[in-house]
C-alpha positions as CSV (number, residue, x, y, z in Angstrom):
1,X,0.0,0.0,0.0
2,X,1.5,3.6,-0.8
3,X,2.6,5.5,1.7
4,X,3.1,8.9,2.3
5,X,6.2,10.5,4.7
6,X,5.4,12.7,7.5
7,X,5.9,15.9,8.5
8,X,3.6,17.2,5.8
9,X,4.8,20.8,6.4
10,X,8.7,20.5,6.6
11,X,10.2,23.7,8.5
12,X,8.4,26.5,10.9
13,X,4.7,25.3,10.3
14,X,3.5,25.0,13.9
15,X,-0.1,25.4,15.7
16,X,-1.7,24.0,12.4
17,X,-5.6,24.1,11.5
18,X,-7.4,22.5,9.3
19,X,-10.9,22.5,7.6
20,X,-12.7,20.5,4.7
21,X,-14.9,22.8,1.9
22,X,-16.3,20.2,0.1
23,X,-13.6,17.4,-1.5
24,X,-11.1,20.2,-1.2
25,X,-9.0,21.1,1.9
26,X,-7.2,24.0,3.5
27,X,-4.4,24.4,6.5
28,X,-2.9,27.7,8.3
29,X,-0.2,27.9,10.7
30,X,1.2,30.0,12.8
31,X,3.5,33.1,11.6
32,X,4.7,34.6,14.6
33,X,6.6,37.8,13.8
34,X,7.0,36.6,9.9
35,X,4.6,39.0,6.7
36,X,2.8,38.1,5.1
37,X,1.0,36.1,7.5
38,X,-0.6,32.6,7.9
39,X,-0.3,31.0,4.9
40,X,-2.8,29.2,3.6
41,X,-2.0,25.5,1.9
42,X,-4.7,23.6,0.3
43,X,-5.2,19.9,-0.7
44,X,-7.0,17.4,-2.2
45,X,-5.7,14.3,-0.8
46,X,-4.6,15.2,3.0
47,X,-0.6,14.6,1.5
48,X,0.1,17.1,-1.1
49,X,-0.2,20.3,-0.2
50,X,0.6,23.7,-2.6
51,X,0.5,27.3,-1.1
52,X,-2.2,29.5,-2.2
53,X,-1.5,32.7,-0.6
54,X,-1.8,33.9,2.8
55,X,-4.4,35.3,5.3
56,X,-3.0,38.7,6.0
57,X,-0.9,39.9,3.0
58,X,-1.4,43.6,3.7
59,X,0.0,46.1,5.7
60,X,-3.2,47.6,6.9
61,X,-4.2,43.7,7.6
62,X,-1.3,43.2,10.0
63,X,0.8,46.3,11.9
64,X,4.0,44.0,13.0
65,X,6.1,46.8,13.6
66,X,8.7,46.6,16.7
67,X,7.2,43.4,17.9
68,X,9.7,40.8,19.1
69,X,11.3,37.6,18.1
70,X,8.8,35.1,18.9
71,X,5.6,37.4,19.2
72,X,2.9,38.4,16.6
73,X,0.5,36.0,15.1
74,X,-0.2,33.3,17.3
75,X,-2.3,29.5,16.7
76,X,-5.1,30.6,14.0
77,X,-7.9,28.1,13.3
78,X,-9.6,28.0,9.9
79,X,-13.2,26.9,9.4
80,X,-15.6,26.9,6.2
81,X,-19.5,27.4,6.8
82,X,-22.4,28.0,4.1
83,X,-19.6,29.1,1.3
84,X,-17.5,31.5,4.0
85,X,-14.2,30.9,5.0
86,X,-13.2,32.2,9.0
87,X,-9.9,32.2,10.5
88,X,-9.5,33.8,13.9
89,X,-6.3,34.1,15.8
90,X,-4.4,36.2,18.5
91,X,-1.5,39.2,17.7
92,X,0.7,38.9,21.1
93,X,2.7,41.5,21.7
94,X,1.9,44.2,18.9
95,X,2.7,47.6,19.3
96,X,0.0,49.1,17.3
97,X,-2.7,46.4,17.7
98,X,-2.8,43.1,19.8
99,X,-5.2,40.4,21.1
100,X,-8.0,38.2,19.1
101,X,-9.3,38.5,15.6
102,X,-11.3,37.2,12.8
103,X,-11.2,37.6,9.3
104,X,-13.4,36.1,6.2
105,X,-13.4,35.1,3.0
106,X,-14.9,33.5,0.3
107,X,-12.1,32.2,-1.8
108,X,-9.5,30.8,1.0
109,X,-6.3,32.3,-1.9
110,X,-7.9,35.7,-1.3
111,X,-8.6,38.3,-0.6
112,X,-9.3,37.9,2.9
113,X,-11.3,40.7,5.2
114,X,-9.5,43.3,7.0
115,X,-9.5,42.3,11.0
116,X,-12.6,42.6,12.4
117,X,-10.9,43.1,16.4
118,X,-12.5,41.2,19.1
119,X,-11.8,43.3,22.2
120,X,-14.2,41.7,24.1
121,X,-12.7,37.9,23.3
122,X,-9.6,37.5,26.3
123,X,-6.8,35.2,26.4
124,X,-5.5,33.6,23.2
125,X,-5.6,30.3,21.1
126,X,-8.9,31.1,19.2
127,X,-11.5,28.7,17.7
128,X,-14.7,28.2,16.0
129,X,-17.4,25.6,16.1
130,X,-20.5,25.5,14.0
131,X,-23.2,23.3,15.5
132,X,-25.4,21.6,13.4
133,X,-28.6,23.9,15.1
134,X,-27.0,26.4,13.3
135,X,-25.7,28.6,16.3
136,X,-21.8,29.1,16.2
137,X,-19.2,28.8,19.1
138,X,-16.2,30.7,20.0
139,X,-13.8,29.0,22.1
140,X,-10.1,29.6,23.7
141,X,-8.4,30.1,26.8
142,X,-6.5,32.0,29.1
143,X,-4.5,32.0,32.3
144,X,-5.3,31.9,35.8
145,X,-1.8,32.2,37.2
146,X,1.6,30.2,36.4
147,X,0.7,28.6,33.1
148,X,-2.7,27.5,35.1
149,X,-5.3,28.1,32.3
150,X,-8.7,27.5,31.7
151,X,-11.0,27.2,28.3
152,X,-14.2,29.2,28.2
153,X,-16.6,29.3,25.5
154,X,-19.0,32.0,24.3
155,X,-21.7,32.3,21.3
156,X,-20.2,34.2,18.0
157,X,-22.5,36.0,15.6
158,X,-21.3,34.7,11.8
159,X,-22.6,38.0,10.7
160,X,-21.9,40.6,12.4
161,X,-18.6,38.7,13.7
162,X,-18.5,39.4,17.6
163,X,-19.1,37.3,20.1
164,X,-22.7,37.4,22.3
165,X,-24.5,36.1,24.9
166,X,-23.3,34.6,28.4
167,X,-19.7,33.1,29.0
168,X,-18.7,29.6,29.8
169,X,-15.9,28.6,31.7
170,X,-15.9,24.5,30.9
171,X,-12.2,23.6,31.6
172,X,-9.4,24.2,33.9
173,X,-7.1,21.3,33.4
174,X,-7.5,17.5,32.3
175,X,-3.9,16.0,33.6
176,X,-3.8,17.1,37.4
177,X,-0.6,18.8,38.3
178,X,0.2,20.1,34.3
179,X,-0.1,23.1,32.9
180,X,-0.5,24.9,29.4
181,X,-4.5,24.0,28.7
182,X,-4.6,25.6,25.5
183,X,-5.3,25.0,21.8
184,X,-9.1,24.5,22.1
185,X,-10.7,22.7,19.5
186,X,-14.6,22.2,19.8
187,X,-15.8,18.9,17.3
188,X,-19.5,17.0,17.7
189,X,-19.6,13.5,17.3
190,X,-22.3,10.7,17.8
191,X,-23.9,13.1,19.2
192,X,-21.5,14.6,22.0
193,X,-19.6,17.2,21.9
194,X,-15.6,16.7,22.5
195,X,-13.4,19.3,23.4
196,X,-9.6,18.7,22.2
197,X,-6.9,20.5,23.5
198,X,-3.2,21.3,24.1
199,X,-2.0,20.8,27.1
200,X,1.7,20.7,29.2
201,X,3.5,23.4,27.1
202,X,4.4,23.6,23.6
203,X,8.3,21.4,23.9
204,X,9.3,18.1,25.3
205,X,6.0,17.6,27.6
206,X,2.9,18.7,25.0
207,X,0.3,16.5,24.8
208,X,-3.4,16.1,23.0
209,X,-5.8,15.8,25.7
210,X,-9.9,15.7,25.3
211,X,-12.7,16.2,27.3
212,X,-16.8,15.4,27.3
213,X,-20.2,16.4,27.7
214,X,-23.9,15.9,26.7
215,X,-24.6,20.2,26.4
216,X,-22.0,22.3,24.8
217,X,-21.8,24.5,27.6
218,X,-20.6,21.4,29.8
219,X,-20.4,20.4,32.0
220,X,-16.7,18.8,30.5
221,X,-15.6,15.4,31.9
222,X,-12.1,14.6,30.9
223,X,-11.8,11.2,29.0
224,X,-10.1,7.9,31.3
225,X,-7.6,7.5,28.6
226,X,-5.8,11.3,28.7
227,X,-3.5,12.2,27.7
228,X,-4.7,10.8,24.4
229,X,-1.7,11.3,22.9
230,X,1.5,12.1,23.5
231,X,5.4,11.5,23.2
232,X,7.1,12.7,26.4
233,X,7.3,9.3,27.3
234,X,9.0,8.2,24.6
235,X,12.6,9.7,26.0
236,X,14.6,12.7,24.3
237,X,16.2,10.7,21.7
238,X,13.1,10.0,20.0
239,X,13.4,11.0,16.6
240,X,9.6,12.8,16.6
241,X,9.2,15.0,20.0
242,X,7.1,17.6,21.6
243,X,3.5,16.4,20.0
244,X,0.9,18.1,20.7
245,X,-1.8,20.8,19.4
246,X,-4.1,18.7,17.1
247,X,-6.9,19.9,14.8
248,X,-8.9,17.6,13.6
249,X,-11.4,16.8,9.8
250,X,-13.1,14.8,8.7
251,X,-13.0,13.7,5.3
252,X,-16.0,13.2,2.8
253,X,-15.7,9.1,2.9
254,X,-16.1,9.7,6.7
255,X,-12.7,8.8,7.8
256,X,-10.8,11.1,10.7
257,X,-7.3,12.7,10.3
258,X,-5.5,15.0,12.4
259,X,-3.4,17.7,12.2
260,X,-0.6,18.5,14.9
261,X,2.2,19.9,15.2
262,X,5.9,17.7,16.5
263,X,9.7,18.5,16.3
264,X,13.0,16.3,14.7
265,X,15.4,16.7,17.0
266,X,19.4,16.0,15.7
267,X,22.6,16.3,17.4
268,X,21.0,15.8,20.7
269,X,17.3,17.4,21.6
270,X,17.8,20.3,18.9
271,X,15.7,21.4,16.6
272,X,16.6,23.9,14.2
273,X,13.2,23.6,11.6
274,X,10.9,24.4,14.0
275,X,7.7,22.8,15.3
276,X,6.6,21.0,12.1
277,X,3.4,19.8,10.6
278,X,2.5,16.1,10.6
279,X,-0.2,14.1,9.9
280,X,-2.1,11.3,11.6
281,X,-5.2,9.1,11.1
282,X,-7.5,9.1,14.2
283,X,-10.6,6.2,14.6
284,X,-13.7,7.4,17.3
285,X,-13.9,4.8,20.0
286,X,-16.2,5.6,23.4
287,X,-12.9,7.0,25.3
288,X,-12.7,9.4,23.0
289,X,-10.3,10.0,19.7
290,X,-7.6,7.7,18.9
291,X,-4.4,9.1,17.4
292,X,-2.8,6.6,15.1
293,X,-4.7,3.4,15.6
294,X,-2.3,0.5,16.7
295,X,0.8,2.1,17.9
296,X,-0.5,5.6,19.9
297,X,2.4,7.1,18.4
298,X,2.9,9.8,15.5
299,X,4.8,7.7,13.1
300,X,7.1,8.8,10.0
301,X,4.8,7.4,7.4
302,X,1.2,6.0,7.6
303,X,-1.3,4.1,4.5
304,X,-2.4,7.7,2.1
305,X,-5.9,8.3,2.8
306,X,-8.9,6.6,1.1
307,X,-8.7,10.3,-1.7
308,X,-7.7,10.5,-5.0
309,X,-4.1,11.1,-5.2
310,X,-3.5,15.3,-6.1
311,X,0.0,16.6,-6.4
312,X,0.7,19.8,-7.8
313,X,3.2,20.8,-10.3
314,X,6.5,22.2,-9.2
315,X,6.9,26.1,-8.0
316,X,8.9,27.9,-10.9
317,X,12.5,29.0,-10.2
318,X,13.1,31.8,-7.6
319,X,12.9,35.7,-8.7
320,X,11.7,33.8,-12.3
321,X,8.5,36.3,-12.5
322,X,7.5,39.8,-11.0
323,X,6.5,38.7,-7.9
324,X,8.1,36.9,-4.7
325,X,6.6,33.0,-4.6
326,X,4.8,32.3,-1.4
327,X,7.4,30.8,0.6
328,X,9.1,33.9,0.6
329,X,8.5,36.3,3.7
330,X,9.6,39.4,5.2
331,X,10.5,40.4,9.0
332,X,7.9,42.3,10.2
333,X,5.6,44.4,8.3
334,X,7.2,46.9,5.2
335,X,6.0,50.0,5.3
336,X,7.7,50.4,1.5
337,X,9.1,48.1,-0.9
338,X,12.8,48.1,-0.5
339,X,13.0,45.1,-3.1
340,X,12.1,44.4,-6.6
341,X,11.8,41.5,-9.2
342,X,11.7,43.9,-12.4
343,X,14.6,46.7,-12.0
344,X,16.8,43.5,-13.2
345,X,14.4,40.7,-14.5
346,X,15.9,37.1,-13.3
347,X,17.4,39.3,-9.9
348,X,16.1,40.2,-6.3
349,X,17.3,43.7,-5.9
350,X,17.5,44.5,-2.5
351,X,17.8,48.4,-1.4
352,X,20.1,48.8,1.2
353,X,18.5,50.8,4.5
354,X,20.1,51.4,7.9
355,X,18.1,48.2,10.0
356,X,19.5,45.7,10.9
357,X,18.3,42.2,11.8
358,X,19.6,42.5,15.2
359,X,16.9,45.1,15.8
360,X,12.9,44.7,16.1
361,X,12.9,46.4,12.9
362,X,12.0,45.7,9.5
363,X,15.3,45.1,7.6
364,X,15.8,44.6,3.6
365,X,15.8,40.9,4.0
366,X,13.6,38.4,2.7
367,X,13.6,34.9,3.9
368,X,12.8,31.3,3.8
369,X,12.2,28.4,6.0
370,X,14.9,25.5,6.0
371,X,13.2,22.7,5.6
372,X,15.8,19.8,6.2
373,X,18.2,18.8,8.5
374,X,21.1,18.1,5.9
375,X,20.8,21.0,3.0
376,X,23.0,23.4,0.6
377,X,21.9,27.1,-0.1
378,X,23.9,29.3,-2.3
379,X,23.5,32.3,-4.1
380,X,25.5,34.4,-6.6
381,X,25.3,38.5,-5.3
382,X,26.3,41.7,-7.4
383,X,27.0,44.7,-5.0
384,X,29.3,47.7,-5.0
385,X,28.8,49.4,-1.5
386,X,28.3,52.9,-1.1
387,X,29.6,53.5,2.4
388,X,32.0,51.7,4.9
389,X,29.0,49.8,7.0
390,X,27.5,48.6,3.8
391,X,27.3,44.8,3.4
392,X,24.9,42.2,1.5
393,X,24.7,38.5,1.7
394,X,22.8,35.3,3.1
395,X,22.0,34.8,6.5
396,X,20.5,31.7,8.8
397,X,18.4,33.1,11.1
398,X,16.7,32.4,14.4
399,X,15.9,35.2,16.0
400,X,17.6,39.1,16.5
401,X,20.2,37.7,19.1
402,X,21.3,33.9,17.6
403,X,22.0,34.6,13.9
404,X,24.5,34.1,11.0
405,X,25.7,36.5,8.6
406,X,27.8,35.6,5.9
407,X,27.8,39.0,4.4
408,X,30.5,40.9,1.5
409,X,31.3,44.2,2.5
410,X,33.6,47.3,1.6
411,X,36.4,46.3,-0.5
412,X,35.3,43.1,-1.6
413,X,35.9,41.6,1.6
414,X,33.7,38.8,2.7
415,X,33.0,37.8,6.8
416,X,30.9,35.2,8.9
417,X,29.9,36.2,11.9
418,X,28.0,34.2,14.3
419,X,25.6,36.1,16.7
420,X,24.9,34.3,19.9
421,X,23.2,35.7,22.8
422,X,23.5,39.1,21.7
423,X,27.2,39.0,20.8
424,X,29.1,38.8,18.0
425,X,31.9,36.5,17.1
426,X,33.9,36.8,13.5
427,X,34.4,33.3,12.6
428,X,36.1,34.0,9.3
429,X,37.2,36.7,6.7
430,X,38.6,36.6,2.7
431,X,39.3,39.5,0.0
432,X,37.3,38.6,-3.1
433,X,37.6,42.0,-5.3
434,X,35.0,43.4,-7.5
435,X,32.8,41.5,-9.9
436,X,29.8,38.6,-9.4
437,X,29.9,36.9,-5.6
438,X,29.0,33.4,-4.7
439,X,28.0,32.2,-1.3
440,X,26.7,29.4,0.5
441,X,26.2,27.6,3.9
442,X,26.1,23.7,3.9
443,X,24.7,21.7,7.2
444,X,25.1,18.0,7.9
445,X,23.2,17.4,10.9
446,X,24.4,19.8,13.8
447,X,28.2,20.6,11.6
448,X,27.7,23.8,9.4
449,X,30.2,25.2,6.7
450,X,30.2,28.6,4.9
451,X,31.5,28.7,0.9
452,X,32.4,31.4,-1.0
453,X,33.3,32.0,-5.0
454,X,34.8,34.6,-6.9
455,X,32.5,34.3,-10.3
456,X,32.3,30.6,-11.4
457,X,35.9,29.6,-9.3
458,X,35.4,26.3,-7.1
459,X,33.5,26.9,-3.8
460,X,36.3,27.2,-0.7
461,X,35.2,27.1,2.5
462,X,35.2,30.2,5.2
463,X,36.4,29.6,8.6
464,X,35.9,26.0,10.3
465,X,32.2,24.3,10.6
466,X,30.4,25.7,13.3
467,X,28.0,24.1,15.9
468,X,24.5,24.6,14.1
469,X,22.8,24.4,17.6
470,X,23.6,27.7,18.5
471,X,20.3,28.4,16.0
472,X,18.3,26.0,17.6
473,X,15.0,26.8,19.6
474,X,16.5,24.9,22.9
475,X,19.1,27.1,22.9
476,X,17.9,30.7,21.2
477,X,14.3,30.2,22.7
478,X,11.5,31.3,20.8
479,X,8.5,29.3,18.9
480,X,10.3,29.4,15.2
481,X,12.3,27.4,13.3
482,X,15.7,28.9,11.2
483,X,14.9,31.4,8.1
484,X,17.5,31.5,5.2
485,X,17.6,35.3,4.1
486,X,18.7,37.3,1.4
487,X,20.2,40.4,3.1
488,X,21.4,44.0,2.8
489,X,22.0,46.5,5.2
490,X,23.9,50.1,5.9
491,X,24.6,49.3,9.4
492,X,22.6,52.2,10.6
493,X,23.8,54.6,7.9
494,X,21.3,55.4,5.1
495,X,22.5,55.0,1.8
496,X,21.7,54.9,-2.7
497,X,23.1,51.4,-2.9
498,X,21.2,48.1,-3.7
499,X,22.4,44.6,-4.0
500,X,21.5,42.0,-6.9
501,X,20.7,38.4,-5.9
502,X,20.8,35.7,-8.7
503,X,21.1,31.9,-8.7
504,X,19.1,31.2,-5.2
505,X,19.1,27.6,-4.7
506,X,18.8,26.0,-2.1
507,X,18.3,21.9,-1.9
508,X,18.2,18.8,0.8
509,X,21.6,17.1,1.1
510,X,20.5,12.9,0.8
């Protein structure tokens, strides 16, 4: 029987959702500090997925401006009902806006609604539930104190999108002694309703966790079998860790799949991709859901589903047309284009401005998730800098304070420098003169090396390989996985120049 591999999202897709219009089905995940945001994948078989846009692709949709690593867009849930498409979802942190929101559409690729702001709707972690009466449900949760939270649940008005009516506080905790309720996930079946939700933090102890009742506004009586799935006891070396946050669908033969998010460690418990999207069948038995039938584990590859097999064709090469391809992103919210895909057809040219990435700022870089553990990225860079602090290049990065730059400067001199905690460390230097600039990182597991080439010469490595889990989320913190960006910057000086990018590539290492 065919099989397909899991995760189904490789990279920085965590806190997925998922929803069924029909024979066709869409997924968001989680952004964090990352524009546009929420991008929105559809399928036709549960396996293959293709971008088709994202939720909030518009400045006025989503003010990121000075928020910090780790904050913005938190855990949206999409949901389809009578030809509408909702997603609602939390901004933590935001400077100019924050809290919980929902926006509509009727085509999931776009364009979506601007936010309609829900200052009445605490906590975070939204969700939707449409009953089949034809009322709808808002639920999510909150915290007490110390990572105590509990779930309430409240009417929501499809039409004039805010919520109504009284309040219902239904959970406080399934597993006594944990923490972290959260991810709340309302879903009716055989008549009662089942509440399925996060719970004991979002690393090495998450867990899926579901609770009961006859009435939807409870009373909720945690299932005998919680947590209903999880891998924390499964030790650190496990290669898939930290499961937990599952959405759930079911598809139009009847059969139940969930969404979730889990991490690879390598090189020890590291993780430098991120929380990751997998996916797993789930049967209905009278305990409750059960996640992966026959082992109660997430496994790397399961039977496809009972759906007609749907890939897509492949993306076309990078900067190959006049716009940026999905899986391209921005850090934080532009307030101008600094970049442009027709000055120099078959280049990104990238305007250099005085941010930098070290700053809660929005820099002239544009980035993209790595997605394997072993890969090769290269790219071949024109620039002639205007001022001593000018410099363009390619970058991993994790967040403003666990970074690395591998950037060509003044001169036509080339440096790495690794950013850890804040501080910089210049790992290695070379003169290449003027002309066409090639560079590259390469990781095997945990043991990275930066390349450069002058033109078409052979690729020599810069400085010795460095320890790749200086960018991991155990050690930088954070919720996101690395970003490989195209990068130019004045240092805090303000400048004419730009830098051309050509040749991006980037590729798994077998």
């Amino acid at each position: 029987m065919a099989q397909f591999a899991n995760p189904i999202l490789t990279g920085s897709h965590p806190d997925p959702s998922v929803c069924r219009a029909g024979d066709d089905y869409y997924l968001v995940t989680s952004t964090f500090e990352y524009f546009p945001g929420l991008p929105v994948y559809h399928s036709r078989d549960l396996v293959h997925w293709r971008q088709t846009g994202h939720v909030l692709d518009r400045p006025s949709q989503l003010p990121l401006q000075g928020v910090q690593a780790s904050g913005g867009l938190y855990a949206p849930t999409i949901r389809h009902h009578d030809g509408v498409f909702y997603v609602v979802c939390t901004l933590v942190h935001g400077t100019r806006e924050s809290g919980n929101f929902v926006v509509t559409a009727t085509d999931p690729a776009g364009d979506w609604s601007e936010p309609q702001w829900l200052p009445e709707a605490a906590g975070f972690d939204p969700s939707l539930f449409f009953d089949d009466d034809g009322r709808a449900w808002w639920t999510a949760t909150r915290e007490i104190e110390n990572g105590r939270n509990e779930i309430y649940l409240r009417e929501f008005d499809p039409a004039k999108l805010e919520l109504v009516g009284e309040e219902h506080v239904v959970l406080t905790g399934i597993v006594r002694g944990s923490v972290w309720l959260e991810a709340p996930h309302l879903f009716k079946v055989d008549g009662r309703y089942a509440m399925v939700c996060a719970e004991g933090g979002t690393d090495f102890e998450h867990s899926v966790v579901v609770a009961f009742s006859d009435d939807i506004t409870g009373p909720y009586v945690p299932s005998k079998i919680n947590p209903v799935l999880s891998h924390r006891h499964l030790g650190r070396s496990f290669p898939i860790a930290a499961v937990g946050h599952a959405d759930l669908v079911q598809t139009q033969h009847g059969q139940w799949y969930a969404v979730l998010l889990a991490v690879r460690p390598y090189g020890g418990y590291y993780y430098n991709l991120g929380r990751e999207t997998f996916l797993v069948p789930v049967e209905w038995e009278a305990g409750g859901p059960v996640f992966s039938p026959g082992t109660g584990r997430v496994e790397e590859s399961y039977p496809v589903p009972d759906l007609p097999a749907h890939p897509w064709p492949e993306a076309p090469e990078p900067f190959s047309s006049a716009e940026l391809g999905g899986e391209w992103m921005f850090l934080r919210t532009p307030e101008e284009p600094f970049w442009s895909l027709t000055d120099r057809p078959g280049h990104l040219r990238l305007k250099v401005r005085p941010e930098t990435i070290a700053e809660r700022v929005n820099p002239s870089i544009v980035l993209r998730r790595q997605q394997h553990q072993d890969f090769h990225v290269s790219c071949a860079l024109e620039f002639r800098p205007g001022g001593p602090g000018e410099a363009a290049g390619l970058v991993l990065l994790q967040n403003d304070e666990h970074h690395v730059r591998l950037l060509l400067g003044a001169g036509g001199e080339v440096t790495l420098v690794l950013r850890a905690g804040g501080r910089d460390e210049l790992l290695g230097r070379t003169e290449t003169g003027d002309g066409v600039v090639r560079l590259a990182f390469e990781a095997r597991g945990q043991s990275h090396q930066a390349f450069v080439a002058k033109g078409s010469a052979v690729w020599q490595p810069l400085g010795e390989p460095f320890d790749g889990r200086v960018l991991s989320t155990p050690v930088a913190g954070g919720f996101t996985g690395v970003h490989i960006g195209l990068y130019a910057t004045g240092s805090g000086a303000s400048g004419e120049s730009w830098a051309d990018f050509s040749g991006f590539g980037y590729r798994p290492l077998d």
